[in-house]
C-alpha positions as CSV (number, residue, x, y, z in Angstrom):
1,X,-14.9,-5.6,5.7
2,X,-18.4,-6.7,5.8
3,X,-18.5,-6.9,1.5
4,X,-19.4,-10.1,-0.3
5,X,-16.2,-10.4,-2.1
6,X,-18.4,-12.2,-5.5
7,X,-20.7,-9.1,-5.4
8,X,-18.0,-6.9,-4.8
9,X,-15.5,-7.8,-7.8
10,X,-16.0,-7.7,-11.5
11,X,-13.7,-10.2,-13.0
12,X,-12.3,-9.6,-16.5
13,X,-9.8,-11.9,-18.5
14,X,-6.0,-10.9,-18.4
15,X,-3.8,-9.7,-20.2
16,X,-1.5,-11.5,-22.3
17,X,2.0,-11.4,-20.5
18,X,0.6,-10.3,-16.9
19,X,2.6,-11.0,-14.2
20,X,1.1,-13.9,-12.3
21,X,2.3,-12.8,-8.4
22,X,4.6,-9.8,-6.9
23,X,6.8,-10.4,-4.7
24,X,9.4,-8.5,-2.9
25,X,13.3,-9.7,-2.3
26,X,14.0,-8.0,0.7
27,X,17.6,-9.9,0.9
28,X,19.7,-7.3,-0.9
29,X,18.5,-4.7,1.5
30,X,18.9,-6.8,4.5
31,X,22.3,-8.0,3.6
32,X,23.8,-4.5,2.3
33,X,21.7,-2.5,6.0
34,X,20.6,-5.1,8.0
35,X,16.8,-4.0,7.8
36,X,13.9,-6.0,7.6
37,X,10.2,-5.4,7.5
38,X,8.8,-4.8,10.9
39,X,5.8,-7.0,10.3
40,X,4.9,-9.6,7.6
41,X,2.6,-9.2,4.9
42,X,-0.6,-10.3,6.4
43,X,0.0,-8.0,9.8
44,X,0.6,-5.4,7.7
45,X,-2.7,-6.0,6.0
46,X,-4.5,-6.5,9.6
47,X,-3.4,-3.4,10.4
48,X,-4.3,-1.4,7.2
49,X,-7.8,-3.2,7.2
50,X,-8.5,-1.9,11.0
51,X,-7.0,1.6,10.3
52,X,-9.5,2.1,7.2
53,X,-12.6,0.8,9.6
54,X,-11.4,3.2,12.4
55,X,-10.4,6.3,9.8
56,X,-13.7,6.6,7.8
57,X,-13.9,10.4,8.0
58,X,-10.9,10.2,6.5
59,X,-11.9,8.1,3.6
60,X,-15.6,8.5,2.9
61,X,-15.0,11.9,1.6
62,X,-12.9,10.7,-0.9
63,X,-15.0,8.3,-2.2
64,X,-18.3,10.6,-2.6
65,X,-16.2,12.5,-4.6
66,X,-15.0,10.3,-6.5
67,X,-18.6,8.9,-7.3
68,X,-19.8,11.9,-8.3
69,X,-17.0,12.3,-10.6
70,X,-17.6,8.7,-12.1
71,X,-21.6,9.5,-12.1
72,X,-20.7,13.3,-14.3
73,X,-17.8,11.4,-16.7
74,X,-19.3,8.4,-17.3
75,X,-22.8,8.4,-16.5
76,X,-22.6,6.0,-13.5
């Protein structure tokens, strides 16, 4: 989305006993209903991606809010 991802991310050690991945078993589901995800993970992420880069007005409210909030709480 146009970000440097280095800039972008503060990495911090973690915690003891994090889970390492998430994943989703979708076989009980499909074998009990016989339903299945409509798109994989990564379409699913294309399309959320493209919907926040077309949807900004619906967003970039949000997020001045939630700066100022951060900037009065915590002096950021």
């Amino acid at each position: 989305m146009g970000k440097n991802f280095k800039e972008s991310v503060d990495f911090v050690k973690d915690r003891p006993a994090h889970d390492r991945r998430y994943a989703v078993d979708w076989s009980k589901i499909r074998q009990e209903l016989g339903w299945k995800p409509k798109y994989d993970f990564g379409t699913w992420l294309e399309k959320t991606v493209k919907w926040y880069q077309e949807n900004e007005w619906w967003w970039r409210p949000l997020k001045e809010k939630q700066k100022r909030y951060f900037k009065k709480q915590y002096g950021k």
